[in-house]
Backbone as XML, in Angstrom:
<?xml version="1.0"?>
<chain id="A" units="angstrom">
  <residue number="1" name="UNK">
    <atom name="N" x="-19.162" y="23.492" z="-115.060"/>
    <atom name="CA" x="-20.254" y="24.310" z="-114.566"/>
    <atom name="C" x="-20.225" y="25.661" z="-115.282"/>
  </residue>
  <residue number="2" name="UNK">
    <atom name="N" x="-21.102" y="26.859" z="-115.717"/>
    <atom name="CA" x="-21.641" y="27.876" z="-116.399"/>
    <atom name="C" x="-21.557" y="28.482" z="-114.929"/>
  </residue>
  <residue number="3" name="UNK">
    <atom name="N" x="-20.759" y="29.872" z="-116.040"/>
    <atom name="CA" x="-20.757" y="30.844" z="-114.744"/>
    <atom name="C" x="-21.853" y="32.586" z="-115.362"/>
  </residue>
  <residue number="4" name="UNK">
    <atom name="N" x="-21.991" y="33.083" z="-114.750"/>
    <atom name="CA" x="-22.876" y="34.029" z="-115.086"/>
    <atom name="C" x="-22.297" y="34.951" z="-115.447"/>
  </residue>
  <residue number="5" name="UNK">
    <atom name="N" x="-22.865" y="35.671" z="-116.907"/>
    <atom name="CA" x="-22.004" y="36.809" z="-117.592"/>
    <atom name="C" x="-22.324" y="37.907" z="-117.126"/>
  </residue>
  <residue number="6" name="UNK">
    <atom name="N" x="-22.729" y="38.273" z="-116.045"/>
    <atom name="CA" x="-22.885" y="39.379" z="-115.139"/>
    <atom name="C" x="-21.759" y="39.167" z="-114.373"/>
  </residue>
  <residue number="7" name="UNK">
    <atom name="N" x="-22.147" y="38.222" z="-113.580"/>
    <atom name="CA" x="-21.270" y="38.433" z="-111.603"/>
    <atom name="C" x="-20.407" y="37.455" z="-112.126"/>
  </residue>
  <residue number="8" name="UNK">
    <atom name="N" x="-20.058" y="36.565" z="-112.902"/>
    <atom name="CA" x="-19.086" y="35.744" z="-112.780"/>
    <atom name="C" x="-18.828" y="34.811" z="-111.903"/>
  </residue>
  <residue number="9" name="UNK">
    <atom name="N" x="-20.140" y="34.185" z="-111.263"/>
    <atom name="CA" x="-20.319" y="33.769" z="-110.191"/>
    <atom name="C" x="-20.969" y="31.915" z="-110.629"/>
  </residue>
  <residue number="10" name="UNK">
    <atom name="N" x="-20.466" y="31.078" z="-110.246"/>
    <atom name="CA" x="-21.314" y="29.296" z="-110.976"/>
    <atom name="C" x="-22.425" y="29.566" z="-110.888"/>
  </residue>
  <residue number="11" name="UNK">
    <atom name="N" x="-23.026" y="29.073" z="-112.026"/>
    <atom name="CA" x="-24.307" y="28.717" z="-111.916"/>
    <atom name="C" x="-25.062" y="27.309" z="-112.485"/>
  </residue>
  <residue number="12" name="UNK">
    <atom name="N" x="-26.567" y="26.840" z="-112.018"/>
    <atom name="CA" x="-26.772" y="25.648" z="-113.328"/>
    <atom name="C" x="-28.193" y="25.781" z="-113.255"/>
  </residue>
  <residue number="13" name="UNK">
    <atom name="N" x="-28.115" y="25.364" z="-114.425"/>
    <atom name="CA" x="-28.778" y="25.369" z="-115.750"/>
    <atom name="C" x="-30.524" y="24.563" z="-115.046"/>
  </residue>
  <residue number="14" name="UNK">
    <atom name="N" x="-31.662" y="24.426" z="-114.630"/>
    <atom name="CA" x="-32.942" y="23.794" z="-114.373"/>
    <atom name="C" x="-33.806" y="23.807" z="-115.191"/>
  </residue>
  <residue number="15" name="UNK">
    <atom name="N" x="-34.297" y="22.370" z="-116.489"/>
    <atom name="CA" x="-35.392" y="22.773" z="-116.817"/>
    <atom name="C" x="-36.625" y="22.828" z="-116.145"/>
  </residue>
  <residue number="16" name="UNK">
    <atom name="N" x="-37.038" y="23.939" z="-116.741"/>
    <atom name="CA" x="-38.514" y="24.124" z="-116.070"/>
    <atom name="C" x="-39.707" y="22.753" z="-116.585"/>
  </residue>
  <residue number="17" name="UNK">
    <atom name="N" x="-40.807" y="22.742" z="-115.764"/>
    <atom name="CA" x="-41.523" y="22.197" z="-116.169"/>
    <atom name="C" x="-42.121" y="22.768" z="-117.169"/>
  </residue>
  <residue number="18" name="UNK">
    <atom name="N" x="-42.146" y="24.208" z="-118.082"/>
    <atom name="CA" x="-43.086" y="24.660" z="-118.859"/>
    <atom name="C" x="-42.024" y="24.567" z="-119.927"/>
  </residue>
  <residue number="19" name="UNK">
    <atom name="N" x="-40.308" y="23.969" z="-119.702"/>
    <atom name="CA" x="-39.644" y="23.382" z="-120.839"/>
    <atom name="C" x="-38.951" y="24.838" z="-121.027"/>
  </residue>
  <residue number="20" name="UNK">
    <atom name="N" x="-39.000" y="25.441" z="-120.266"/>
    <atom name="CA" x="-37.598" y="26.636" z="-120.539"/>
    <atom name="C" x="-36.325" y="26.322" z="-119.169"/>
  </residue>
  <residue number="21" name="UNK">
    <atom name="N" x="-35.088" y="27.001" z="-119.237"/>
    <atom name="CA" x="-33.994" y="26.518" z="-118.567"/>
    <atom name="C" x="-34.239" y="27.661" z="-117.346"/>
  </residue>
  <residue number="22" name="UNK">
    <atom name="N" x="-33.852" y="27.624" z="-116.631"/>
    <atom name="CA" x="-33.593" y="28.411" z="-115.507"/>
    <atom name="C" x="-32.409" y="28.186" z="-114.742"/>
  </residue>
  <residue number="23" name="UNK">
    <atom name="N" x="-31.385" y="29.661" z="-114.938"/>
    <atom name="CA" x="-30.356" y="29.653" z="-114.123"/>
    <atom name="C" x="-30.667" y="29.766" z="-112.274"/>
  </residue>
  <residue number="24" name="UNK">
    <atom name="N" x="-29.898" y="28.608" z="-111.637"/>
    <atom name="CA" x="-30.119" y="28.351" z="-110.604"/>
    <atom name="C" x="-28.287" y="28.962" z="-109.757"/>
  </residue>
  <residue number="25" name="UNK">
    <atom name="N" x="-28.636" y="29.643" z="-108.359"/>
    <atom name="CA" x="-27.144" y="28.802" z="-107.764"/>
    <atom name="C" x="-26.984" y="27.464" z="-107.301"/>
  </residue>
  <residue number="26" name="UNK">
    <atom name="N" x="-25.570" y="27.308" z="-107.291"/>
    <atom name="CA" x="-25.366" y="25.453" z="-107.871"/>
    <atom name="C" x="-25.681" y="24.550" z="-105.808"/>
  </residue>
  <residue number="27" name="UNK">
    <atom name="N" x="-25.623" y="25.764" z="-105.236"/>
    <atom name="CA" x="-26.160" y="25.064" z="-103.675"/>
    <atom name="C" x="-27.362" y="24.716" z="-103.295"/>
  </residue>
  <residue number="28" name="UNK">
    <atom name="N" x="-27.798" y="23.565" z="-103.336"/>
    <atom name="CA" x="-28.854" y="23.158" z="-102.319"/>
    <atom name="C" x="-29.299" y="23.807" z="-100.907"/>
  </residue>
  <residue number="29" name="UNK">
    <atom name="N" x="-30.605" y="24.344" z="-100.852"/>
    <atom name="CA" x="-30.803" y="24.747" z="-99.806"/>
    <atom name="C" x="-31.998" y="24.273" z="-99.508"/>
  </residue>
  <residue number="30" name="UNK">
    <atom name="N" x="-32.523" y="23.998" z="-97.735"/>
    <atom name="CA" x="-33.722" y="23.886" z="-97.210"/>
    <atom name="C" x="-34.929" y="24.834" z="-97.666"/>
  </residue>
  <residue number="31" name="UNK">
    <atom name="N" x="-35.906" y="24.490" z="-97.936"/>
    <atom name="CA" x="-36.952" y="25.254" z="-97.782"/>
    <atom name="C" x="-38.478" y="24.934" z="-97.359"/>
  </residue>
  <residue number="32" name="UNK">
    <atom name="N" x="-39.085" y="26.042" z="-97.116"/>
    <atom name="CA" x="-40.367" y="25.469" z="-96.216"/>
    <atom name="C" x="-41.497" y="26.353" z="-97.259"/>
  </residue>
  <residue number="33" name="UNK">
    <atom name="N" x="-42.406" y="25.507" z="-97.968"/>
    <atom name="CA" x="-43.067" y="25.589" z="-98.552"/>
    <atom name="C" x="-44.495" y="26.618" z="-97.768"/>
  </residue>
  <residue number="34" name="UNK">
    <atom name="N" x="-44.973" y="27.854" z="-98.758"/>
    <atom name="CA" x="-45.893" y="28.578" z="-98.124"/>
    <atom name="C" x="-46.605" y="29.484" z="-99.420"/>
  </residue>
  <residue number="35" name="UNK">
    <atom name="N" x="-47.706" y="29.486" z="-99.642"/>
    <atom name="CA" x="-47.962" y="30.013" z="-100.850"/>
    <atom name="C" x="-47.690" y="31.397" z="-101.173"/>
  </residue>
  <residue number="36" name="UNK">
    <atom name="N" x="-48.025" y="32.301" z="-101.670"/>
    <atom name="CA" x="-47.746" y="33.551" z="-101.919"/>
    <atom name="C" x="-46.312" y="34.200" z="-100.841"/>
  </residue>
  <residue number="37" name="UNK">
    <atom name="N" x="-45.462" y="33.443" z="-100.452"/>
    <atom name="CA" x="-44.148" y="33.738" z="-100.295"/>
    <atom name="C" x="-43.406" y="34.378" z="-100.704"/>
  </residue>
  <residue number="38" name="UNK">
    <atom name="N" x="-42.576" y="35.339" z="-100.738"/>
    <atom name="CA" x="-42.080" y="36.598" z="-101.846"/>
    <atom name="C" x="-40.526" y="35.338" z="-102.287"/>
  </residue>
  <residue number="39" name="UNK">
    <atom name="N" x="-40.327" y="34.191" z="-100.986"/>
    <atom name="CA" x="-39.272" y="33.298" z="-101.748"/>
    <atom name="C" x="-39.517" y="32.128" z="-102.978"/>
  </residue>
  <residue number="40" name="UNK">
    <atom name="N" x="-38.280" y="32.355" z="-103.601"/>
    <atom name="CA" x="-38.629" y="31.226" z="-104.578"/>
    <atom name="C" x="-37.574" y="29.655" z="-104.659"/>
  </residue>
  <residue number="41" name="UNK">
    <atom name="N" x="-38.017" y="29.095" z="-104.893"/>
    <atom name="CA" x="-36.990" y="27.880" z="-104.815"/>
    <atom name="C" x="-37.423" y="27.012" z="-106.430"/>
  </residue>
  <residue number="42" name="UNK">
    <atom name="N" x="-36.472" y="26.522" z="-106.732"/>
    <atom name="CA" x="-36.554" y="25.690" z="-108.056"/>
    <atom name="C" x="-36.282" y="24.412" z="-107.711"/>
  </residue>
  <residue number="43" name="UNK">
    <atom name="N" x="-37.047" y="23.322" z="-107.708"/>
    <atom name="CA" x="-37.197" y="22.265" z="-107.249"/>
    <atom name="C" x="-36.215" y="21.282" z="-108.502"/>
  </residue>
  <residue number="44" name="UNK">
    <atom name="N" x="-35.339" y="20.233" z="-108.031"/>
    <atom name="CA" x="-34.678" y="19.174" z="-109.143"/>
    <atom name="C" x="-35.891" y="18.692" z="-110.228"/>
  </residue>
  <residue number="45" name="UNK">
    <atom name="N" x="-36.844" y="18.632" z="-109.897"/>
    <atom name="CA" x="-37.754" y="18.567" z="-111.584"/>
    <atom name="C" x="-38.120" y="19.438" z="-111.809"/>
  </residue>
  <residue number="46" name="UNK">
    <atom name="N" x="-37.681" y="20.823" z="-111.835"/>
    <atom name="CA" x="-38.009" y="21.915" z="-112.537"/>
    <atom name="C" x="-39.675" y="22.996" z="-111.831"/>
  </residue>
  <residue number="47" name="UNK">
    <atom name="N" x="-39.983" y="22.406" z="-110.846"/>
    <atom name="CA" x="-41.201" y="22.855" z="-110.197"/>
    <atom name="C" x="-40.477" y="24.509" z="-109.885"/>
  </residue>
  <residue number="48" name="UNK">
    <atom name="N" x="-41.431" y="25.227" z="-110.274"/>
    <atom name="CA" x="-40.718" y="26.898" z="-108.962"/>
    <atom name="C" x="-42.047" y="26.584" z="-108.042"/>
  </residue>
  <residue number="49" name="UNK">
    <atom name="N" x="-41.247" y="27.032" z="-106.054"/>
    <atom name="CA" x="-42.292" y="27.035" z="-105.822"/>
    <atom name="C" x="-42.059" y="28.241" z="-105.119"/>
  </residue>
  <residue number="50" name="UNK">
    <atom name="N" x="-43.248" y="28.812" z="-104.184"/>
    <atom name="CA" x="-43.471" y="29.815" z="-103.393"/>
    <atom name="C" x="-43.037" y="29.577" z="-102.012"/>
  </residue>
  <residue number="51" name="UNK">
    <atom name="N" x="-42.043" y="30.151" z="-101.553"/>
    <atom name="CA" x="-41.572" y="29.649" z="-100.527"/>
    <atom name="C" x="-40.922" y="30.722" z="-99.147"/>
  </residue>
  <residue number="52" name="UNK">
    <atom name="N" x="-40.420" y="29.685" z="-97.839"/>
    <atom name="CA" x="-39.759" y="30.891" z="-96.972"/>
    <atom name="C" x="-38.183" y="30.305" z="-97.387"/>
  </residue>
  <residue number="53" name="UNK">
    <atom name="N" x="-37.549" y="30.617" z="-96.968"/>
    <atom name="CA" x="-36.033" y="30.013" z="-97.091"/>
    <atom name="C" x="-35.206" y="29.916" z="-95.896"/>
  </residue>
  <residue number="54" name="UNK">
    <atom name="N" x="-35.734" y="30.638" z="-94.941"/>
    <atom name="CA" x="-35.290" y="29.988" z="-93.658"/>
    <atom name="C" x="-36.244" y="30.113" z="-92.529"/>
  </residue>
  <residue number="55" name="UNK">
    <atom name="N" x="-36.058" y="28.651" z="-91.692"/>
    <atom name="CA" x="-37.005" y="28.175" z="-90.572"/>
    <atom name="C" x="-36.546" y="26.896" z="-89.776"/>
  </residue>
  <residue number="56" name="UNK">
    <atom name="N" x="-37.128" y="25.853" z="-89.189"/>
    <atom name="CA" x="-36.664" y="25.057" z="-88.144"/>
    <atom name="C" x="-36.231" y="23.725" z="-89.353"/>
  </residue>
  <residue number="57" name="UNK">
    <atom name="N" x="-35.062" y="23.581" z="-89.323"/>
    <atom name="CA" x="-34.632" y="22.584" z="-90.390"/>
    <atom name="C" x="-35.063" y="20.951" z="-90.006"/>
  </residue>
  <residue number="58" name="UNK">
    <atom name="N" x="-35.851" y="20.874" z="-89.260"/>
    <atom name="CA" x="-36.566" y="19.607" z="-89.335"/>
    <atom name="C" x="-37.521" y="19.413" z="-89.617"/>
  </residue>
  <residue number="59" name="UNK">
    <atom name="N" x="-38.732" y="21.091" z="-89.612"/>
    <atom name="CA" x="-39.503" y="21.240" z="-90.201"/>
    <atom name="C" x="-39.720" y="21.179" z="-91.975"/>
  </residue>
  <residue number="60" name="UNK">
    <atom name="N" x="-38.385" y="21.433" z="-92.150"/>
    <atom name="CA" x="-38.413" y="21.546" z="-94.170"/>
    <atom name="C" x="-38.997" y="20.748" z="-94.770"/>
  </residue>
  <residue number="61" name="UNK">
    <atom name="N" x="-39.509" y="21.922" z="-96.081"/>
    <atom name="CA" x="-40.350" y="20.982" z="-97.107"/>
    <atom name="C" x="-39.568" y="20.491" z="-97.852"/>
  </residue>
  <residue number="62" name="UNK">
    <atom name="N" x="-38.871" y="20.344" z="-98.016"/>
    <atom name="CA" x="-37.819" y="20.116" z="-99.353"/>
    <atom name="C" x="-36.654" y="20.563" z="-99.154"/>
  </residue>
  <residue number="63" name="UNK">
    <atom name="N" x="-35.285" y="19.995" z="-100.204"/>
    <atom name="CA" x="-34.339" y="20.960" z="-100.434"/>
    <atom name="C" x="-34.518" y="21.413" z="-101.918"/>
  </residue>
  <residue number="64" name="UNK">
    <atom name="N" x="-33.733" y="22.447" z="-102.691"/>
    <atom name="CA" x="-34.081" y="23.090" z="-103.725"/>
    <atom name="C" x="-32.856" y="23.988" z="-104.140"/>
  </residue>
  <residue number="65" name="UNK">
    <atom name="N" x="-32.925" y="24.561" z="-104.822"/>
    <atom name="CA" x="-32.071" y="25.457" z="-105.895"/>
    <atom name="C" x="-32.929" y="26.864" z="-106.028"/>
  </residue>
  <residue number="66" name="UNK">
    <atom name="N" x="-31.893" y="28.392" z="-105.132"/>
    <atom name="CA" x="-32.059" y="29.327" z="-105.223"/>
    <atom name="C" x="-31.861" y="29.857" z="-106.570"/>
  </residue>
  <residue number="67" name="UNK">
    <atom name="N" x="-33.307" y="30.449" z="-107.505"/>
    <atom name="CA" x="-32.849" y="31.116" z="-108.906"/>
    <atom name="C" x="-31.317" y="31.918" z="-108.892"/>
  </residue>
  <residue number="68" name="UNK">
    <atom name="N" x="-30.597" y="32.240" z="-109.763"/>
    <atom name="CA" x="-29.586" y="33.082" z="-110.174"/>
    <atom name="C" x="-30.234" y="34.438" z="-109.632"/>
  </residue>
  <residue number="69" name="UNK">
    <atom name="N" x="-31.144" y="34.585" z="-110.192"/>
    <atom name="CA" x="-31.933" y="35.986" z="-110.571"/>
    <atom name="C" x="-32.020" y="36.669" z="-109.325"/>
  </residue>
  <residue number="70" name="UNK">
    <atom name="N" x="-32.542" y="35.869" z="-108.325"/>
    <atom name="CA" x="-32.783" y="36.454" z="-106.518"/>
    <atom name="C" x="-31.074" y="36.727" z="-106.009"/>
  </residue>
  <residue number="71" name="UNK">
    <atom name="N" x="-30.039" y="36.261" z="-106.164"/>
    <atom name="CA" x="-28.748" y="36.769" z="-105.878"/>
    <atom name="C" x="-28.173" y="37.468" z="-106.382"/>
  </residue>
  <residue number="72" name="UNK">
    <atom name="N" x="-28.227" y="37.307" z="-107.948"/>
    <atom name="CA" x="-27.461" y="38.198" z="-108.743"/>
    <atom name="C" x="-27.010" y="39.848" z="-108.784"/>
  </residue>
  <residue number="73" name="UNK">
    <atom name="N" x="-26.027" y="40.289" z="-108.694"/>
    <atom name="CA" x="-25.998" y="41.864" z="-108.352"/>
    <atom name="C" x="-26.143" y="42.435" z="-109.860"/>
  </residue>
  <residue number="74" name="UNK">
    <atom name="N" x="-26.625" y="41.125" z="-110.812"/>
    <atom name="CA" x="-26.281" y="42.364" z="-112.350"/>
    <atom name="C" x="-27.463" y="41.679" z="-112.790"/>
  </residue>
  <residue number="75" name="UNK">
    <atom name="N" x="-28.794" y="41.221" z="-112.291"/>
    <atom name="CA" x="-29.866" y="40.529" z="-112.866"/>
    <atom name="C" x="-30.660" y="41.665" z="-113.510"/>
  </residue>
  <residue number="76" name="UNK">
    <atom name="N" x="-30.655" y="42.692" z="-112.905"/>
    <atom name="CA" x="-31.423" y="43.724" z="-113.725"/>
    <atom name="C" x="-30.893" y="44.210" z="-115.102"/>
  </residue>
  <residue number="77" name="UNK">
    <atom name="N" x="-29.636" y="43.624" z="-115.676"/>
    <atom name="CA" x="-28.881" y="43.946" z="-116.676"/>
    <atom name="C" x="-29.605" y="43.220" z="-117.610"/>
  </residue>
  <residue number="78" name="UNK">
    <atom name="N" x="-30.564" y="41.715" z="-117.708"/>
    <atom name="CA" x="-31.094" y="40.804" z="-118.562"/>
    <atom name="C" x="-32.231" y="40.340" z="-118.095"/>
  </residue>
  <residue number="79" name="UNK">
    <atom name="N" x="-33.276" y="41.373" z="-117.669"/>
    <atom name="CA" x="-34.073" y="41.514" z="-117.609"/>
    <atom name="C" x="-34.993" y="42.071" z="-118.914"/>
  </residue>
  <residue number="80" name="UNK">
    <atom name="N" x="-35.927" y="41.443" z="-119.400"/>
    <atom name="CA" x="-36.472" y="41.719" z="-120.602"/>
    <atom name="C" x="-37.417" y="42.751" z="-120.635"/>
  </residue>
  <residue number="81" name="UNK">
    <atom name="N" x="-37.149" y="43.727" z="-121.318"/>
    <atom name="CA" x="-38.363" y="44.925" z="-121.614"/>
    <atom name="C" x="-39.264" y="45.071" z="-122.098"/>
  </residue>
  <residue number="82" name="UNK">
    <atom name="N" x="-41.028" y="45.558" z="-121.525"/>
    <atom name="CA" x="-41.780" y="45.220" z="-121.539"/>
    <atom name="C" x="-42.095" y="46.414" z="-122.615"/>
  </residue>
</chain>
């Protein structure tokens, strides 16, 4: 498993559907699908969707893969400048 050259923390690797990789954390979590959601989840075929991340776990839309980027304490370090 790839660990992150920030936090030093596992991570893996999701291609996207638009064919770029996205660092994920390596835990599965519930999520409940909702559009303009400030959460994000990365779906096992590479879908991102708009989401809540916690709610009634029988209600869930899915399980999924939290980006790196939403946990990370050093994500603003490789963040690209506009």
């Amino acid at each position: 498993m790839a660990k992150c050259k920030g936090c030093g923390r596992e991570i893996i690797w999701i291609m996207s559907s638009a064919g770029k990789v996205i660092p994920c954390d390596p835990i599965e979590v519930p999520y409940w699908k909702r559009s303009k959601a400030k959460g994000k989840i990365v779906t096992k075929n590479g879908e991102v969707i708009s989401c809540e991340l916690y709610g009634d776990p029988e209600t869930a839309t899915g399980i999924g893969y939290v980006p790196h980027w939403a946990t990370c304490p050093k994500a603003g370090e490789f963040r690209r400048k506009k």
